[in-house]
Phi, psi and omega in degrees: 000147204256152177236091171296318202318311193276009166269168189281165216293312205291321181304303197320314188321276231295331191303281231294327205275320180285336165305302190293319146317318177272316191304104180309168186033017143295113188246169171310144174277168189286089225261184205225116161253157203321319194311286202317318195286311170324298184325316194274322168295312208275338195261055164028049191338017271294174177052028189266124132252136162262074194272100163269126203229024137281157179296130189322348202271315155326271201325311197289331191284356199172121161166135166356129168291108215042036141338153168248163190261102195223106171325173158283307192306321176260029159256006177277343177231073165244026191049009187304149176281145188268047178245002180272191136250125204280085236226112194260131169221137157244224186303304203213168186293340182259046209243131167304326186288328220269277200308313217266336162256011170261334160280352161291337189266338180281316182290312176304345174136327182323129195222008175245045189242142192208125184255137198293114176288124196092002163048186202299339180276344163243347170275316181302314178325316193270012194046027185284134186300150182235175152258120177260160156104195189264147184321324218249022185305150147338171191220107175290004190188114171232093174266147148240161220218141158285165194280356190268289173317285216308322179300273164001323158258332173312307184294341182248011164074048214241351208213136188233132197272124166251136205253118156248004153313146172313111241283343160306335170291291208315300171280358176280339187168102147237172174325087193338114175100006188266160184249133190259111203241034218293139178320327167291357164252337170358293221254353158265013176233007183259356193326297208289003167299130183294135203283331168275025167279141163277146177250109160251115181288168155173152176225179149292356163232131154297152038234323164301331217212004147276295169345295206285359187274321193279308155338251188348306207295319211304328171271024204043046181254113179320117180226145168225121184284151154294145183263129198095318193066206183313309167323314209254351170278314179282002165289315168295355172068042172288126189325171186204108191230103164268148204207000000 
């Protein structure tokens, strides 16, 4: 039996990868190309996760737009949901990290995992937007607005409202002109927003819609939370618009 555990993590990598290769009825994972995966962010995919399982500090210098930042080693108990499809990249095509968390995730049960053939290096290579810093960066500006400003600006078209509720919540009653974004999709459905726009967010819960606020910033989209959210818009007797 072989013992990866006392070697340092880049031997572990390569032993794994040669394992994985050698081992019957392991097979290669399935690949992804840059073109398809862009095709797919802009025409807002649903069940899209994109997942870099490189070390954070690679990730801040650089990575696929809206990616989540998940090491290999900590993705088989990173929870994702298991109806997407999973699409794993590290640097480059010959990366050891890409083969060793993509059979972690076939072994946990995941059965829609794809690893980006040419890795981060071929998505810059197709010039497809990249992103800099870290998941936990500090945010230099999150504001938020009342719903009475918020009408207000609604009104000179100053603001484009985004609903991050579940989209059944979503059709019983929101904010008039708003796109229904639900959070659990978030981060494979915001690539095609347009950058020279403001955004407002809100939900039924702060805590969701401080997130999805935080997403947006972190990708560099002008963002403002509702204060209150949804609640504090039908209390104030703010349009309402059912369909």
């Amino acid at each position: 039996m072989i013992n990866l555990g006392s070697r340092p993590p880049s031997v572990r990598g390569s032993l794994f990868a040669l394992i994985v290769l050698a081992v019957p009825g392991w097979s290669a994972t399935p690949q992804a190309d840059s073109t398809d995966l862009r095709r797919q962010q802009l025409i807002k995919a649903q069940n899209l996760v994109i997942v870099d399982v490189r070390d954070p500090d690679s990730y801040a210098k650089g990575h696929i737009q809206g990616a989540k930042s998940i090491p290999a080693h900590s993705l088989a108990t990173a929870q994702l949901p298991r109806d997407s499809r999973i699409v794993i990249y590290c640097g480059e095509d010959a990366c050891s990290l890409g083969a060793q968390a993509s059979q972690s995730l076939i072994a946990a049960g995941y059965t829609k995992v794809q690893t980006l053939a040419g890795g981060f290096a071929d998505w810059l290579k197709h010039g497809y937007p990249a992103q800099t810093g870290t998941p936990n960066t500090p945010q230099a500006k999150h504001d938020r607005i009342t719903a009475k400003a918020a009408q207000a600006r609604l009104d000179k078209e100053q603001l484009i409202p985004i609903d991050t509720r579940p989209s059944l919540e979503y059709l019983a009653g929101r904010i008039p002109r708003s796109r229904n974004i639900p959070l659990e999709q978030f981060d494979a459905n915001i690539a095609g927003l347009a950058k020279d726009k403001e955004y407002l967010v809100y939900d039924r819960d702060p805590k969701r819609s401080k997130l999805a606020a935080d997403k947006l910033i972190s990708a560099g989209y002008k963002t403002l939370e509702l204060s209150g959210g949804w609640a504090a818009w039908v209390k104030t007797k703010q349009p309402v618009e059912i369909r």
